[in-house]
C-alpha positions as CSV (number, residue, x, y, z in Angstrom):
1,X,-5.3,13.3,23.9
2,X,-4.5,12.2,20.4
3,X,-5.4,9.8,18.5
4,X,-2.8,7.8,16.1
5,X,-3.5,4.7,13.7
6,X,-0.8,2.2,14.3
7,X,1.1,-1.0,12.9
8,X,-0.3,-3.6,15.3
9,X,3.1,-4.8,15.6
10,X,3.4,-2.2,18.2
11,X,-0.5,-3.8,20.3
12,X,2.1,-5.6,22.8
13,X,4.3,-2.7,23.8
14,X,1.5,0.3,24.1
15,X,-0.3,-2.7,26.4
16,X,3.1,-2.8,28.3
17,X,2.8,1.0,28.7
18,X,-0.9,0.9,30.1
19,X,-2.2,2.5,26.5
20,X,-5.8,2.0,25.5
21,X,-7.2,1.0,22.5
22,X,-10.6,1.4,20.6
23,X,-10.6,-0.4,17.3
24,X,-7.5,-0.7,15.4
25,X,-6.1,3.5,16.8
26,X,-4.7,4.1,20.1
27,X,-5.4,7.1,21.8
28,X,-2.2,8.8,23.4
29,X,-1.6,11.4,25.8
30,X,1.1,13.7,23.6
31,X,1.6,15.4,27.0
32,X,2.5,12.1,28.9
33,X,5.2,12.4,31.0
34,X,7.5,9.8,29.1
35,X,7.4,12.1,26.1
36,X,8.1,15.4,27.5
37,X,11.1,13.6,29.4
38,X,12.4,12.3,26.2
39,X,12.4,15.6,24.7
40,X,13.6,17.7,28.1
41,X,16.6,15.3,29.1
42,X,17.8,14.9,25.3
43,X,21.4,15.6,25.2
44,X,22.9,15.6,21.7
45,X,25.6,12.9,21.6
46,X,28.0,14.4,19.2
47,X,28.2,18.1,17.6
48,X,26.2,17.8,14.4
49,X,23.4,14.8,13.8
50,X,20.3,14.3,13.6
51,X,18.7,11.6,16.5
52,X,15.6,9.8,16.5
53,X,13.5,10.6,19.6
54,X,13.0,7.7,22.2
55,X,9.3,7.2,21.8
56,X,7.6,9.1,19.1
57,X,8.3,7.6,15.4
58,X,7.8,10.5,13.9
59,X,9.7,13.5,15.8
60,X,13.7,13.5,15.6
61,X,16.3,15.9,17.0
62,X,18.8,17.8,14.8
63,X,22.0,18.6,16.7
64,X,23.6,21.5,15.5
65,X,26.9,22.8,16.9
66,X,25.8,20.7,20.2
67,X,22.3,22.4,20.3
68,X,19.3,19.9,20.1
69,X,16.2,21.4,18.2
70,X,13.3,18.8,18.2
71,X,12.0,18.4,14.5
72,X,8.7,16.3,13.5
73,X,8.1,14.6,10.1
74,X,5.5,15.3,7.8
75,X,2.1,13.6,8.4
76,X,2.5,10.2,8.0
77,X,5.9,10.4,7.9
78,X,8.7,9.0,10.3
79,X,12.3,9.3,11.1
80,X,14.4,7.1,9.5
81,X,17.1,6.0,11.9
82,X,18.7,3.2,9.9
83,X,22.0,5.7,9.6
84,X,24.6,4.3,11.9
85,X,26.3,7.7,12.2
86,X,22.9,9.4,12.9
87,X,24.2,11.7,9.8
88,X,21.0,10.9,7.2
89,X,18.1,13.5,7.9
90,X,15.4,11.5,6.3
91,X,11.5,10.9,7.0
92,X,9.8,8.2,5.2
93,X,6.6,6.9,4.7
94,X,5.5,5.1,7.9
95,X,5.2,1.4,6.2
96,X,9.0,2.0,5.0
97,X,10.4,2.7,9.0
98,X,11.4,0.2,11.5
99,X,9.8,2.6,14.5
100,X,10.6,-0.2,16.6
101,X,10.1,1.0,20.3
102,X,9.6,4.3,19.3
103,X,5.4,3.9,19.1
104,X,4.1,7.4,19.0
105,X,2.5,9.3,16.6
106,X,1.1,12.8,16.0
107,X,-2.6,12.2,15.4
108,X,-4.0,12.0,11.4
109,X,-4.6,14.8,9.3
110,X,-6.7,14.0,6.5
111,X,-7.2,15.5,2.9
112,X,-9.5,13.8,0.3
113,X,-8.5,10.1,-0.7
114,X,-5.6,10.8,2.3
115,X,-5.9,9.6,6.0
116,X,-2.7,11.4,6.3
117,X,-1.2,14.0,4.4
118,X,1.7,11.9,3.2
119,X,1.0,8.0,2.4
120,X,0.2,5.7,-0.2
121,X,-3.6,4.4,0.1
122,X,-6.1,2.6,-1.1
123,X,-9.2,3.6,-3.3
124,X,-12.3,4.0,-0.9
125,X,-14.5,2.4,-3.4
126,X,-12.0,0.9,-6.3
127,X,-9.8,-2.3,-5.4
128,X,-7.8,-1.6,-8.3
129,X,-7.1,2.0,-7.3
130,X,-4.4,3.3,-5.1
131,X,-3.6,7.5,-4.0
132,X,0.0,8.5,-3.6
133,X,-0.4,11.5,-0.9
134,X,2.2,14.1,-0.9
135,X,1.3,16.7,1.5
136,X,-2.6,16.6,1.4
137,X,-2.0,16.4,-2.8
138,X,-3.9,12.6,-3.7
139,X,-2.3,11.6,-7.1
140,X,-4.8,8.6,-8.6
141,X,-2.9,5.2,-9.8
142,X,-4.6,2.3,-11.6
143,X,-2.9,-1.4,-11.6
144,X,-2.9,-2.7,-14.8
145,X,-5.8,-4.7,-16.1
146,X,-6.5,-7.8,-13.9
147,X,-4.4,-6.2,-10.9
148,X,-5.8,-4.4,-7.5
149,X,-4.1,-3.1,-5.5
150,X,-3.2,-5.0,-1.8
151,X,-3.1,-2.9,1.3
152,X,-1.1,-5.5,2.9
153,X,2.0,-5.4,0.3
154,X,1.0,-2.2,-0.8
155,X,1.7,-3.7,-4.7
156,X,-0.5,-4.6,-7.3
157,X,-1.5,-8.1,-7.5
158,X,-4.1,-10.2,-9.4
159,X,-7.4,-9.5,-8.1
160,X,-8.5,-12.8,-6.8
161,X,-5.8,-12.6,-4.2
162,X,-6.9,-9.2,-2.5
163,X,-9.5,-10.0,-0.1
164,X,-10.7,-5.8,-0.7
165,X,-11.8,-6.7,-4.0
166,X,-15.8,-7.8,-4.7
167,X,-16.6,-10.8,-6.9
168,X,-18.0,-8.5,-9.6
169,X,-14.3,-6.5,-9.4
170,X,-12.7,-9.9,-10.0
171,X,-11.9,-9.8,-13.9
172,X,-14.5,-8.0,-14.5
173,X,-17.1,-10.7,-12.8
174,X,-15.9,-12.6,-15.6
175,X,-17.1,-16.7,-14.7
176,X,-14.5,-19.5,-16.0
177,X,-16.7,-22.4,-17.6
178,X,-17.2,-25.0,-15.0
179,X,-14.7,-28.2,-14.7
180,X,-14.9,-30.8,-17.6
181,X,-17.2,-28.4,-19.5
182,X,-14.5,-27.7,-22.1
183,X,-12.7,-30.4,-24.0
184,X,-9.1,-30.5,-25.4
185,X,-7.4,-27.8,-22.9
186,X,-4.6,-28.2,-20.5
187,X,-4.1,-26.2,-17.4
188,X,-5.9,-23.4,-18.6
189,X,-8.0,-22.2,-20.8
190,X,-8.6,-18.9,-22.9
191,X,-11.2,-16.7,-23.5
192,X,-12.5,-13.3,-24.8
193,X,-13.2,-10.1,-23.5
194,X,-16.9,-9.1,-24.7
195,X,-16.1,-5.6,-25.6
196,X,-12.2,-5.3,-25.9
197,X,-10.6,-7.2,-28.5
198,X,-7.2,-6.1,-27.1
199,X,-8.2,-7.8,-23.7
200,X,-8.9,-11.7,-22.5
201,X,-9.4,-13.7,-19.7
202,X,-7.0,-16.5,-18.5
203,X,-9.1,-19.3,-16.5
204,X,-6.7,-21.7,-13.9
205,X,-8.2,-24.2,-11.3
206,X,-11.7,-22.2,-12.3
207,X,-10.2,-18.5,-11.4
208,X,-10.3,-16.0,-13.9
209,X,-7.7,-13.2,-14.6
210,X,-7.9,-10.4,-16.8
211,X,-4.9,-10.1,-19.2
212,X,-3.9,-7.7,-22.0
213,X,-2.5,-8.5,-25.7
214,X,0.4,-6.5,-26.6
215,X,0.2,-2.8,-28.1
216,X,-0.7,-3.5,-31.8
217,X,-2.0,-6.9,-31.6
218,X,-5.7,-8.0,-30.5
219,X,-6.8,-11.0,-29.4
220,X,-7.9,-14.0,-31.6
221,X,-10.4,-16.9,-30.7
222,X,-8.9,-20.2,-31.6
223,X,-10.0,-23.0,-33.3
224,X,-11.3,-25.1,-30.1
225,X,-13.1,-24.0,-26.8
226,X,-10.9,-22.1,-24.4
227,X,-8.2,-21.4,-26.9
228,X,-6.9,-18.7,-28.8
229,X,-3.4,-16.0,-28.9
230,X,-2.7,-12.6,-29.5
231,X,-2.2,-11.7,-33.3
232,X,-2.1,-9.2,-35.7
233,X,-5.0,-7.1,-36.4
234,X,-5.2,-7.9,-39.7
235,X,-5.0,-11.7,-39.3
236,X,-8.0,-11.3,-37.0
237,X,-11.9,-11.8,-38.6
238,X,-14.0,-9.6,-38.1
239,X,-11.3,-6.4,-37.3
C-alpha cells in the first residue's frame, strides 16, 4: 500500500473506486489490479509518442518505434497530457496538471522543507516564506514586505488575506488607530514603521499593510495624523 496526498477534486472518484481515506491522503494499492491492467494491455497507438497512463497521474508511456516503455515523473511531478498529438514529453508540477481521471500517485518522498522532491511549498513556520523543490534541493523565497505567501494560489498576497498567517505576522502586528480616532484622512491613512524609515504601514477599513518606499527615498511623516509620502533622504528630518 501507498500512500499519496491528493487534490480533493479527485474525493468523488477514488470514493467511486471503493478508495479509503484518512485525513486529507488516500492510501492506494500500487499493485491493484486496475493499474497493472493499464500498464499490461497498453498498446501504443501510433509509432513514436509519449501517452499518459489511464490511472496514475504521474507515470506515462513513451512509444518508440511501436514499443511501449512505461516512464514515471519525478516526485511530485505528473504527465502533462495537454499535447493533442501526444508528441510533448513533459512532467509538471502537480498543481500545473489537469490529472483528471487519472488519480494515482507514487507515494511522497520528502527532503527538508519538501513533502515531495519536486514542488513549490510553504514555510513550516514563516507565512511569508515559500521553498521551490527541485529534486530534494529546497531553494528559500520571501514575498516582498507585507506579502505571504497563499497555499491556495500559490502567489504572494497581502497578509491579511492568507488565513496561514498569525495576527502578529500581519504587518508586523502593526494595529491601525481605531475608527474616528484620526481627523482629516480619507480612505486611508498613513503611518511609520518604528525601525525602518524606508518602510510604512497603509491602514484601510482598520487593516494594516506593510508597504515599501522606493530605492533611494524614505519615508516622511506628514503634517497631520495618518499622513505622510515617500521623499528624498535629504528632505527628511532627522536622516
Amino acid at each position: 500500500m501507498i500512500r499519496a496526498f491528493l487534490n480533493k477534486s479527485f474525493d468523488a472518484h477514488l470514493t467511486k473506486h471503493g478508495l479509503a481515506k484518512e485525513s486529507d491522503c488516500w492510501w492506494i494499492d500500487n499493485t491493484s489490479d486496475e493499474l497493472v491492467s493499464a500498464q499490461d494491455t497498453f498498446k501504443c497507438p501510433d509509432d513514436y509518442g509519449f501517452y499518459p497512463h489511464s490511472v496514475s497521474c504521474d507515470k506515462y508511456f513513451k512509444c518508440d518505434n511501436g514499443v511501449a516503455e512505461l516512464k514515471t515523473c519525478g516526485n511530485g511531478l505528473a504527465f502533462d497530457a495537454s499535447d493533442p498529438k501526444y508528441l510533448t514529453e513533459n512532467c509538471d508540477y502537480l498543481h500545473n496538471t489537469d490529472c483528471g481521471d487519472r488519480a494515482k500517485l507514487e507515494p511522497p518522498i520528502t527532503a527538508p522543507h519538501c513533502p515531495r522532491l519536486y514542488g513549490i511549498f510553504a514555510d513550516e513556520a514563516k507565512c511569508d516564506t515559500f521553498w521551490n523543490c527541485w529534486n530534494g534541493e529546497a531553494s528559500r523565497y520571501q514575498c516582498s514586505p507585507g506579502l505571504a505567501y497563499d497555499r491556495e494560489a500559490r502567489v504572494c498576497m497581502w497578509a491579511d488575506q492568507v488565513p496561514e498567517c498569525k495576527t502578529e505576522e500581519v504587518a508586523n502586528g502593526f494595529v491601525c488607530p481605531a475608527a474616528g480616532e484620526l481627523s482629516n484622512v480619507g480612505s486611508f491613512s498613513r503611518h511609520a514603521h518604528p525601525e525602518d524609515c524606508r518602510k510604512y504601514y497603509i491602514c484601510t477599513e482598520g487593516v494594516a499593510r506593510e508597504l515599501g518606499c522606493p530605492i533611494g527615498t524614505v519615508f516622511k511623516i506628514g503634517d497631520t495624523d495618518g499622513s505622510g509620502n515617500c521623499e528624498d533622504p535629504e528632505d527628511v528630518p532627522g536622516w
